[in-house]
C-alpha positions, 0 to 999 in steps of 0.5 A: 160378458156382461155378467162376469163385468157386473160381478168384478165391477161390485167386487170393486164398488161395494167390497164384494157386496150388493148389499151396501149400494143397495143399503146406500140406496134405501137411505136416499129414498123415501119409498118403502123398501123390503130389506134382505141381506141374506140374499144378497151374497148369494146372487153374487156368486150366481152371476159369476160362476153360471154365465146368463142364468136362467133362475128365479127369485121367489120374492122382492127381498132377494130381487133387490141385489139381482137387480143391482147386478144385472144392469139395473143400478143406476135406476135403483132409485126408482124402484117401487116408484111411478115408471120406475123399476118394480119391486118385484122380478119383471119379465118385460123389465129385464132379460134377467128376470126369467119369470115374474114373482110377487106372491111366495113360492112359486119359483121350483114349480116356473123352474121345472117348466123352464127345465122341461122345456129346455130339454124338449127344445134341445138346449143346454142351459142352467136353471135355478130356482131360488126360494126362502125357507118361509116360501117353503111352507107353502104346498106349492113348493112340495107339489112342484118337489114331488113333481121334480124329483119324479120327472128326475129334471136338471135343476138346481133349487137354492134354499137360502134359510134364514129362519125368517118368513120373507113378508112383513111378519114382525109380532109384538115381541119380536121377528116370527120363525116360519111355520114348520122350519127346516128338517134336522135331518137335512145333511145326507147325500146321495151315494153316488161319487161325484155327490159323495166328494162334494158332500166332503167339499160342503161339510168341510165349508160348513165346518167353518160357519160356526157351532151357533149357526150350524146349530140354527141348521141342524135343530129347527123343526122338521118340515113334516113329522114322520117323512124321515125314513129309518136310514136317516134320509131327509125329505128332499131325498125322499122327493128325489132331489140331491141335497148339498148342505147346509153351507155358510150363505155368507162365504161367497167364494165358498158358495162360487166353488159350490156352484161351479162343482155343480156346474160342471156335473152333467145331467146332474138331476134335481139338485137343492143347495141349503145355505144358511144366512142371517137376515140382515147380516152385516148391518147391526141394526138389521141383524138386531131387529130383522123383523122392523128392518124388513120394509123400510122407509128411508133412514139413517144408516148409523141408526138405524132408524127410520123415518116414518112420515107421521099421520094423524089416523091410523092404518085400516089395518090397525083399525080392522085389529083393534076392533076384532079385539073389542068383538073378541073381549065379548065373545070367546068363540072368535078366532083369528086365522092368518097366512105367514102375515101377523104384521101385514094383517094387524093379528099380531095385535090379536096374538098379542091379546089372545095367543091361543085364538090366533092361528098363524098356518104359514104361507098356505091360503088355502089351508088356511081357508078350509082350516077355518071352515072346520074350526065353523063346524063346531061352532067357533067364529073364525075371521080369515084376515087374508090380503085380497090378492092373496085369498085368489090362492084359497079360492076352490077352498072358499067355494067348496068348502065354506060357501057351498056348505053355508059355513059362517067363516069370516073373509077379512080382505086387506090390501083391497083395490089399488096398492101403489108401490107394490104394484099389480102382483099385490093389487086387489082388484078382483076379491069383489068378483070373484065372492059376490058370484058366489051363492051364499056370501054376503059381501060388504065394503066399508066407505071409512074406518068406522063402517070397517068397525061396524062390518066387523060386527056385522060379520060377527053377528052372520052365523048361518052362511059366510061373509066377506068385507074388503078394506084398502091398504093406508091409513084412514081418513079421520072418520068419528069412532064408535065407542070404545072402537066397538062396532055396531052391526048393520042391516044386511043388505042396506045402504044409506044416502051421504047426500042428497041432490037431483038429476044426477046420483053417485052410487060408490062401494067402498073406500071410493065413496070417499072420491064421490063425496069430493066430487059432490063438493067439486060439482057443487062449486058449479051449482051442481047437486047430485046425490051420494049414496053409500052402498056397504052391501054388494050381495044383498044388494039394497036393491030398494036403493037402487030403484029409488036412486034409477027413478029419481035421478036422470042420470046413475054413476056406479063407482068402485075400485074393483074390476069388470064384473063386481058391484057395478055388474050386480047394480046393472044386473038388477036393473036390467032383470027389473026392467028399469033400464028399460026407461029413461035413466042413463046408467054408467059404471066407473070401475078398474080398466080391463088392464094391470094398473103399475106400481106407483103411488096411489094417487097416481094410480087412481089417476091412472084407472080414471077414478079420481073424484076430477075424473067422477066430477068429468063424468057427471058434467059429460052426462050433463051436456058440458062436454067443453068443463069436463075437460077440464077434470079429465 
């Protein structure tokens, strides 16, 4: 079979392991990688001992070695790229990816589905679900353990327990553990036979992985506190699953004749296998500084050391982080929340400076949301950094429990609009939607580094409702500071012209207002003057600049890098309840297509969602009757 071929054929090429193709792989390419040895072993023995596995992969970092042998090596190179592989399990890439990922923890909850499903429909495969001990921090997981043990279904759950979240995690000082962290508990079995001989089978393995890892094992910190019962039960007992370990994650053949013990067990019920590993074993480098070594660009393998392409401006990311810290230095009662993301969010900079304002929650978005709702109800000035895509996982709790209650908690959203490598999983393409719908949000977009310094003062000043601010992902674009990177608030509901021109204006929300400005230049070459205008807020909507935009121009572009029903959809709306539209302006709204933009590099997918400054250029000669020059920016 193809499986059994795959596994012999990388027993041969890569001495038994994926994970030096794929750190091969990594050196030749320019793209970012997320790197995870640990999982590497593990997705060998899956292979060989359960024939076309039916099991999921919670994140990117275990998918890579999945991907290498299940059919996928010889286009490893395109991964993350433009029409090439995902970076993430794909159902409609491969037969092997039984289920889409890319946000945590989600794999025990799609497995019991499958697992259900399975026995209803009368067949007699097996089902794995695979996931991190940082993915375990999550209630998603919980929920579908209480769920799985109840329903008492045949699923095998493989915990592979590094003591590392899987996401860009890396703090000042060093890799962060997971919040809360597997139970010291974890090493009882069930009292039935079989269990009780492959507990033996287990404890003989673990003998060999050596007292420093089976002391990683047996002395992190319980998952929760009190859940061990007096017979010295660990947790996933108390759910309902058989617990087999914790086993040497490194020892493929020990981990084959684990796997085929299990196998063999008919109608086995839940079963969660604990194997410990080492984030980047085998790659010193990586094992020195798992936390630098999680996404990589290309490098040099001897080294270690990666290649960086240097820019003169910083990340929004970091920008957003060193000025909360000046907003911070000023006001004691701002604190900072994060989701299990220091690195991806810049608060590791705010830890750094302020370790007890700094809540990392774990992988719990919504947790972390209605955690920062109570820290505003006595008074505090919480500041939620949460990428945007994420945050769809805390919604009901910014709905209930901010907004209803008028709370002032602070949105910081990272990551906002299109992504490139990372794809649609990560896309944040509906925070605009999904917050200005709300009653009490103020909603803003900055169009540069300096606007997300003063929105950040703005929503320092807002205390009496909520407030949100989106910014994208990559570095930007060299706008002038303010001084000392400490921002000015703004005007609520007020935004400002960039340019002024006649007939045509362009009304932009966010960072593609940056793409309006160089359309505006483009068209000028044609002695075409129209007017950009920056909006900042979506709710409160300027609306006097909206009506001064209707009627002085014959034409009013709306543009943002968003979906269906955000900025664009508010400006309409207006127009239409004031019947202005009812007039001679023409209005046209640019935003995100009504599909999921693939991975690939942001400027090809900003050509791919028609949002270019060529594709804003077209839409305004269109308008202008130049059908035949809009052609040539299309």
């Amino acid at each position: 079979m193809m499986v059994g071929y795959s596994f012999q054929f990388f027993i041969q090429a890569s001495a038994g392991h994926p994970d030096e193709e794929g750190n091969t792989m990594i050196r030749k390419d320019q793209n970012g990688w997320k790197i995870d040895f640990s999982g590497g072993k593990t997705a060998t023995p899956l292979l060989d001992t359960i024939n076309y596995p039916v099991h999921m992969k919670n994140l990117s970092t275990q998918a890579y070695p999945h991907k290498i042998l299940t059919g996928r090596r010889s286009r490893m190179h395109t991964i993350r790229k433009t029409s090439g592989l995902a970076g993430f399990p794909k159902r409609d890439e491969s037969v092997y990816d039984a289920f889409g990922t890319g946000h945590s923890s989600t794999s025990i909850s799609a497995g019991l589905g499958m697992a259900v499903a399975r026995d209803l429909l009368g067949k007699n495969n097996n089902v794995i679900s695979v996931i991190g001990d940082g993915a375990m921090t999550a209630g998603q997981a919980y929920e579908a353990m209480n769920n799985l043990g109840f329903l008492d279904a045949n699923l095998i759950v493989i915990l592979n327990d590094n003591k590392q979240v899987s996401l860009p995690t890396a703090t000042i000082d060093g890799p962060a553990t997971p919040v809360g962290a597997l139970s010291s508990a974890l090493t009882k079995l069930q009292a039935s036979t079989q269990f009780r001989k492959l507990r033996e089978a287990a404890k003989s393995i673990t003998k060999q992985i050596g007292a420093q890892a089976h002391e990683v094992a047996a002395k992190v910190d319980e998952y929760a506190r009190g859940m061990i019962s007096a017979s010295g039960s660990t947790l996933f007992e108390e759910l309902g699953l058989y617990y087999i370990g914790p086993v040497d994650g490194h020892n493929v053949e020990d981990l084959v004749t684990i796997f085929q013990k299990v196998k063999a067990m008919p109608a086995p019920g839940p079963v969660l296998i604990h194997i410990v590993t080492e984030k980047g074993k085998g790659y010193p480098p990586a094992e020195a500084a798992a936390d630098k070594m999680h996404g990589v660009v290309k490098f040099d393998i001897p080294t270690g050391k990666q290649f960086k392409p240097k820019s003169p401006t910083l990340s929004y990311t970091q920008y957003f982080a060193e000025a909360l810290i000046k907003e911070a230095e000023t006001d004691n009662k701002i604190v900072a929340i994060h989701a299990a993301m220091g690195g991806g969010t810049g608060l590791n900079y705010f830890q750094k400076r302020f370790p007890d304002r700094c809540f990392d929650v774990g992988i719990a978005e919504q947790h972390a949301v209605t955690f920062a709702a109570g820290l505003a109800t006595e008074g505090l000035k919480p500041f939620c950094a949460i990428y945007s895509s994420f945050l769809q996982r805390g919604y009901d709790q910014v709905v209930h429990d901010v907004d209803l209650q008028k709370l002032p908690v602070r949105f910081a959203m990272d990551r906002a609009g299109l992504v490139g490598a990372d794809g649609p999983t990560h896309c944040g393409a509906f925070d605009v939607t999904y917050m200005s719908c709300l009653p009490n949000m103020v909603v803003m977009a900055p169009s540069d580094e300096a606007e997300l310094m003063h929105m950040i003062a703005t929503s320092a000043a807002i205390d009496d409702r909520p407030s949100c601010f989106r910014f994208p992902r990559g570095n930007g674009i060299g706008a002038a500071l303010p001084p000392n990177n400490k921002g000015t608030p703004l005007e609520i509901g007020k935004g400002r012209i960039l340019k002024e021109g006649n007939r045509v204006a362009i009304l932009g929300y966010g960072s593609i207002v940056q793409q309006c400005v160089e359309a505006a230049s483009m068209l000028r070459t044609r002695d075409i003057s129209v007017t950009v205008a920056d909006a900042r807020f979506c709710k409160p909507l300027d609306t006097d600049l909206v009506r001064r935009l209707a009627k002085e121009h014959e034409f009013l572009i709306t543009v943002e890098e968003g979906s269906i029903g955000g900025f664009s959809s508010h400006v309409s709306h207006f127009l239409s309840l004031s019947g202005i539209l009812d007039g001679p302006i023409k209005l046209r709204a640019m935003v995100l297509p009504d599909r999921y933009i693939d991975h690939g590099s942001p400027q090809d997918q900003i050509q791919a969602a028609g949002l270019s400054s060529n594709h804003i250029t077209a839409t305004v000669l269109s308008l202008l009757g130049k059908p035949k020059e809009a052609l040539q920016f299309r």
